[in-house]
N, C-alpha and C positions, 0 to 999 in steps of 0.2 A: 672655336667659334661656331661651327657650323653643328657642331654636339648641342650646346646652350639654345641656338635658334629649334634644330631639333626636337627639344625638351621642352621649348616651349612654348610649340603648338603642341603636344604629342595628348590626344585624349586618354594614354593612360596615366599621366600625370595630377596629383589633384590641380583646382585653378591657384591655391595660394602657392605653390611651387612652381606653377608657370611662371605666373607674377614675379617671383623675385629672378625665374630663366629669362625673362621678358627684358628684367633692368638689366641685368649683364648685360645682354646683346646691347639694348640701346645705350650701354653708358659705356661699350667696350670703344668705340670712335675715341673717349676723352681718356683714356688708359693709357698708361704709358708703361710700357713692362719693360723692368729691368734685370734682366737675367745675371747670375751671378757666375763667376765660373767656377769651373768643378774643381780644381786645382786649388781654390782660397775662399771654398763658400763663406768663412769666417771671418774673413778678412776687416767688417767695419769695426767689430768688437777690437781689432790691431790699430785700426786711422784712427778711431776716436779717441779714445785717451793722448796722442800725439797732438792732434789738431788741438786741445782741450789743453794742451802745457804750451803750447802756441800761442794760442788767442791771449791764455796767463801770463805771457811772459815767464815763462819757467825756462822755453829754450828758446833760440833762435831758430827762426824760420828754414834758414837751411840746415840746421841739425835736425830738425821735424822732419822734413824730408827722405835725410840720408836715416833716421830711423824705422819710419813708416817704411823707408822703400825694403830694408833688409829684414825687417818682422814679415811682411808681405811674402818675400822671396824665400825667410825660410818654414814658412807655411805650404807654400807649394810644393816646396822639396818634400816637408813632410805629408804630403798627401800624393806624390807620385806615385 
């Protein structure tokens, strides 16, 4: 944050790259950052197709679960 405010006032910057350093900072208040963790960066490409045989009726809601949660878990393993 304090980088982006930086950059853009900095007179070595041109004004059209202030300009867009300028929106960051003011639109950084309505941001919501969601970090991922290091252990399953991949992880939505895992939920999604689950959630997706879910919503179809292809499985039951707690076999969604119990498969999401073990793709999840051996994602992790494999990036230990």
């Amino acid at each position: 944050m304090e980088a982006a405010e930086a950059a853009a006032k900095s007179s070595e910057m041109p004004e059209k790259d202030q300009v867009v350093y300028q929106l960051a900072v003011d639109n950084m208040q309505n941001t919501l950052l969601t970090p991922y963790p290091l252990m399953a960066p991949d992880f939505p490409n895992l939920l999604n197709p689950e959630i997706d045989n879910a919503l179809l009726g292809k499985k039951k809601p707690e076999q969604t679960l119990k498969d999401a949660q073990a793709a999840v878990e051996k994602l992790v393993e494999e990036n230990k």
